[in-house]
N, C-alpha and C positions, 0 to 999 in steps of 0.2 A: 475656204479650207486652208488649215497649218499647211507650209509646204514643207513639211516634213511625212505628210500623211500624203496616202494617193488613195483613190476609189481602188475595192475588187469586185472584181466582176461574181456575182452570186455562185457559178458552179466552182472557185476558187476560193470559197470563205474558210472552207473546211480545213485550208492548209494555217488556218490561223487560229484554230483553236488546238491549245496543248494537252492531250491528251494524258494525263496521270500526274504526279505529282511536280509541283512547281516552287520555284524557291524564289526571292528578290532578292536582288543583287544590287547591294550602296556601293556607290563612290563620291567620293568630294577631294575638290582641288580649290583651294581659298575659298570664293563665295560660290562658286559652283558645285551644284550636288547632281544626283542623276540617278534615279533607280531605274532596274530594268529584271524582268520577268525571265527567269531561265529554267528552263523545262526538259526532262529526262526523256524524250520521247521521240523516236526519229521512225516516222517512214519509210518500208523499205516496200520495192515495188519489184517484183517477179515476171517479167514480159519479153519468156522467149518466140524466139524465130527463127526455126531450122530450117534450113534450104531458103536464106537469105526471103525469108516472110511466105512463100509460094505455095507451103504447104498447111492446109488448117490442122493447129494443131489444140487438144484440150488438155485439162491440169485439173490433176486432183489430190486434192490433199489429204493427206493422212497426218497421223501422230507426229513426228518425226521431219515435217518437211513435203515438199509437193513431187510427183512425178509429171510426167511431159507424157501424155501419150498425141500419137498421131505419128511422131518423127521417127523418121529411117534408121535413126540410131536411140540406146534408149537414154535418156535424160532427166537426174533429179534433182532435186535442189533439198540438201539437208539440213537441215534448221530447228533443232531441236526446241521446245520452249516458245516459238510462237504459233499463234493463231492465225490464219490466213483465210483474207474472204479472196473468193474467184468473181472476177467476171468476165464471162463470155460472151462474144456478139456473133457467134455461131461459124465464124472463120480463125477467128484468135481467140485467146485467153490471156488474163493476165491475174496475176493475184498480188493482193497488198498485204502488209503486216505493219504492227508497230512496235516498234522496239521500247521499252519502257524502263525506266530505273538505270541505274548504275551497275549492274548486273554485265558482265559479259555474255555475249551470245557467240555460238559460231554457225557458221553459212559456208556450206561448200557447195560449189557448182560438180557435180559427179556426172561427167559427160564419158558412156560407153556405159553405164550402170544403170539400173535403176532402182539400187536398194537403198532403203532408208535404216541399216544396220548402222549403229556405232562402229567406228574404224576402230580396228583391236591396236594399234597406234594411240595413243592421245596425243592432240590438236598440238600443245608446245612443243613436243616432239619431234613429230613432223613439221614445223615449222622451221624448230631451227635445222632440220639437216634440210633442208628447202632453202634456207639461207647460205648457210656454210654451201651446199653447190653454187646456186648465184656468185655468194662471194668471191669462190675459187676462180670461177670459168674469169668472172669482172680483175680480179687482180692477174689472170695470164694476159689480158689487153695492154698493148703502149697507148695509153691516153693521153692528149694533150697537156700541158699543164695549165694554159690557161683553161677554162670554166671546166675545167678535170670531172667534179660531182655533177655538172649540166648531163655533158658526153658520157657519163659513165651510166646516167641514168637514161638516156636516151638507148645507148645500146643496150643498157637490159631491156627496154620496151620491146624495140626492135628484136633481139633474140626470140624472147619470148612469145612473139606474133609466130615465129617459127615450128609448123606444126611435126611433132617428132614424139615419142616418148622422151619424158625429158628429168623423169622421177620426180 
C-alpha cells in the first residue's frame, strides 16, 4: 500500500465521498505537478444534550431548521436552506445536513426559543453590533503585550463561557 494512503474502516467510507459539485485543483513547481479534488460540501452534524446528556431528548425537523423536544428549556436550531436527516436510537437524537455550493448559509443555535421565524434583524446586522460589543468590552482589557491577540482571544472565550444576557 502507498504510504500516502491508509485503509478506512467500511462505516467511515462515507466521509470520503464528496457530495455535489467538485472542481481540480493544479499546481506545479519545476517538475513537480499535483492535482487535488476540491469539493463544496461540508457536513454539519446537529447533536444536542441538555442537562449534560441525562435527559432523552428528540428532534424534529421542519422548514426552517430542527427543534429539541424533550428539554427543560425549549431549543432550536435555525437553518434555513438545508435538509436534515434525524437519527434516533430512542435515548438521543442527532441530525446531519450538508452544506453544498458556495452559497452562504446561516445556523443559529436559539437556546430559550423554539421558533423557527426569521429574526426581524438580518444576520449582518446583528452580527456586527455582536462585534462592536465583543470589541468594546476586549479594548477596556490591559492585555499583555506579549502574545496580546493569543490573550485577548482567550479572554473573549473565557467571557463568553459566562452565562448572563449578554445581547
Amino acid at each position: 500500500m502507498n504510504e500516502h494512503f491508509q485503509p478506512v474502516a467500511l462505516e467511515h467510507a462515507s466521509r470520503l465521498i464528496n457530495h455535489g459539485p467538485t472542481v481540480l485543483v493544479t499546481s506545479a513547481d519545476g517538475e513537480r505537478r499535483n492535482v487535488m479534488a476540491a469539493a463544496w460540501s461540508m457536513p454539519v452534524e446537529f447533536t444536542p444534550r441538555p442537562d449534560f446528556g441525562r435527559a432523552p431528548i428528540g428532534l424534529r425537523a421542519e422548514a426552517d431548521g430542527i427543534v429539541v423536544l424533550g428539554a427543560a428549556d425549549p431549543v432550536a436550531l435555525y437553518a434555513p436552506g438545508l435538509e436534515w436527516e434525524i437519527q434516533d436510537d430512542g435515548i438521543h437524537a442527532s441530525a446531519r445536513a450538508h452544506i453544498v455550493g458556495d452559497r452562504p448559509y446561516v445556523i443559529e443555535l436559539r437556546c430559550g426559543s423554539d421558533s423557527l421565524a426569521p429574526h426581524p434583524t438580518a444576520e449582518p446586522e446583528r452580527r456586527e453590533r455582536t462585534e462592536q460589543t465583543w470589541r468594546g468590552w476586549l479594548e477596556g482589557l490591559r492585555l499583555p503585550a506579549l502574545a496580546r491577540a493569543e490573550v485577548g482571544r482567550s479572554a473573549l472565550t473565557l467571557r463568553a463561557l459566562c452565562h448572563e444576557a449578554t445581547g
